[in-house]
C-alpha positions as CSV (number, residue, x, y, z in Angstrom):
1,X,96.3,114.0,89.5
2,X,94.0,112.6,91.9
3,X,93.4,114.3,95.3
4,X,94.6,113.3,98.6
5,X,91.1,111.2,99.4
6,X,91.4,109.2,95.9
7,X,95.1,108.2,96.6
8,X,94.0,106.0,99.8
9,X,91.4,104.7,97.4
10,X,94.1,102.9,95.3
11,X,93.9,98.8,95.0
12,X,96.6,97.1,93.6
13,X,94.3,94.8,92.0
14,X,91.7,96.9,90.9
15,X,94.1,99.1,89.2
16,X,95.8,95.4,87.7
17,X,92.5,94.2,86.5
18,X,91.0,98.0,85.0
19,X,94.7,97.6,83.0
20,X,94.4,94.2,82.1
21,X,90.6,95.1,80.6
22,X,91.5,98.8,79.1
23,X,93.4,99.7,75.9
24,X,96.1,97.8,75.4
25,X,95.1,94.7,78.1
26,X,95.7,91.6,78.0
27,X,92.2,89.6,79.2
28,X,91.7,86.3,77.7
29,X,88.7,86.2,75.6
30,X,87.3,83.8,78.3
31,X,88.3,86.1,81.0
32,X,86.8,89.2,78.9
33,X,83.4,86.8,78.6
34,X,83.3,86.2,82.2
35,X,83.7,90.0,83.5
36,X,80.3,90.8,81.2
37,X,78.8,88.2,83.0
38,X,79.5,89.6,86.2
39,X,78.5,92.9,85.2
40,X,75.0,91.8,83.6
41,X,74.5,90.1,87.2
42,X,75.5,93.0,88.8
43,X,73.5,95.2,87.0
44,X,70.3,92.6,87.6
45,X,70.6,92.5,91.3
46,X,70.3,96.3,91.0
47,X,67.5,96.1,89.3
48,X,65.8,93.6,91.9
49,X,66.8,95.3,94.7
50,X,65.4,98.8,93.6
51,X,62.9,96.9,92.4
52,X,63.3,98.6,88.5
53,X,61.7,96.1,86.7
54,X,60.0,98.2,84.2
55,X,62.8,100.9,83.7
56,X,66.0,101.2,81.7
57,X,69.7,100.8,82.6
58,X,72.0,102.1,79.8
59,X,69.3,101.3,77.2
60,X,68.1,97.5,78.6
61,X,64.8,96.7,79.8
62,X,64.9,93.9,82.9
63,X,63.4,91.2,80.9
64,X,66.5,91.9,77.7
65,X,69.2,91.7,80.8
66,X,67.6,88.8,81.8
67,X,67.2,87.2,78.7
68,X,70.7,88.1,77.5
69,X,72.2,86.4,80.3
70,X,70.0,83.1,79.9
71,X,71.1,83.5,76.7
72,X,74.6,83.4,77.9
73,X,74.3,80.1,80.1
74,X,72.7,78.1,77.3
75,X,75.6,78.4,75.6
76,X,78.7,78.6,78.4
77,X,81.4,76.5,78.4
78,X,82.2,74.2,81.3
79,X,85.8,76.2,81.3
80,X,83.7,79.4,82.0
81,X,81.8,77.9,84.3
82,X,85.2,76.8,86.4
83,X,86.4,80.2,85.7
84,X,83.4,81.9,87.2
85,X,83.5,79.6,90.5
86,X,83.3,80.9,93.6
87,X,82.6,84.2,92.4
88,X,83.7,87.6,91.1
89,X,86.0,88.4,93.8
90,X,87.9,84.7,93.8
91,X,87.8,85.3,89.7
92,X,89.5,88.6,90.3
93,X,92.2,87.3,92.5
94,X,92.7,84.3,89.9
95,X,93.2,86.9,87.1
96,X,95.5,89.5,89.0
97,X,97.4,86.3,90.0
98,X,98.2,84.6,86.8
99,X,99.1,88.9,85.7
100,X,101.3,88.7,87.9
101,X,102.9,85.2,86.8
102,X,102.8,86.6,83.6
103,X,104.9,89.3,84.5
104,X,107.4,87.1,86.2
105,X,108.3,85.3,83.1
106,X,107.9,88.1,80.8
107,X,105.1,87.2,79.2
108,X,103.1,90.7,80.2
109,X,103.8,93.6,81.2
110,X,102.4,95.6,84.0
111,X,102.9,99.3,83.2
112,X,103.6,101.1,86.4
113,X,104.4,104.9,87.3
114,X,108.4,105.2,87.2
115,X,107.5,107.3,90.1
116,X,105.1,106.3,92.7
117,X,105.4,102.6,91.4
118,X,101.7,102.0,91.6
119,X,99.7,100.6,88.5
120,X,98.8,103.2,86.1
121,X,95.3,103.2,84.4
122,X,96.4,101.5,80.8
123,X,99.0,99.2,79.6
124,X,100.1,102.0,77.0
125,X,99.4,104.6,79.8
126,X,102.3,107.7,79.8
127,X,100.7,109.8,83.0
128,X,99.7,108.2,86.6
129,X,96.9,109.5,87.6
130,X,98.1,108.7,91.6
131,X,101.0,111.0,91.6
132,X,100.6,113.2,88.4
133,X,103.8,112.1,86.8
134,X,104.5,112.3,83.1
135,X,106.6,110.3,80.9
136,X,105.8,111.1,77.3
137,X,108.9,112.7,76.4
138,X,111.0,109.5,77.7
């Protein structure tokens, strides 16, 4: 169970999107693609802005991150690229939006606490992590 200062942490669509990616998520393969993009850019504008260039981040030099993602544009698809538009943030918002559709018509699922109601960390998730309840025995 989390404490008191983590529960006004929770975000509906972070908690949508960390299900959507985890065990049991449902992420396009595009989608999936586009989210290590984000993060290899993330990760880069670390590096410049604490000016790292010559250390490691979970086992990459600067120059490999920087390759890998040059890497990664040589060979992106025009549907990526629309699907990266405007951002991480707008690309989030897309994502948690067509979820939601998803959920609407059935397609998807999203697993939340039969309690608190709030999105629980995995689609096959039995315990929120907001509230502490448990459903394994149901």
């Amino acid at each position: 169970m989390s404490s008191e200062g983590e529960l006004s942490r929770y975000d509906e669509d972070v908690a949508l999107m960390n299900q959507a990616f985890g065990v049991g998520g449902s992420l396009t393969e595009l989608e999936r693609t586009a989210v290590r993009e984000f993060l290899i850019r993330e990760k880069l504008e670390r590096f410049d802005n604490a000016e790292m260039k010559y250390e490691q981040v979970e086992g990459m030099t600067y120059s490999e991150m920087r390759s890998m993602l040059e890497r990664q544009k040589a060979v992106r698809s025009s549907e990526l690229d629309s699907l990266m538009e405007g951002g991480n943030e707008n690309f989030r918002m897309r994502v948690c939006e067509r979820l939601r559709q998803a959920e609407q018509t059935g397609e998807f699922a999203i697993n939340h606490c039969p309690l608190c109601r709030k999105i629980v960390r995995t689609a096959l998730a039995k315990q929120c992590l907001w509230c502490g309840a448990d459903w394994h025995q149901e």
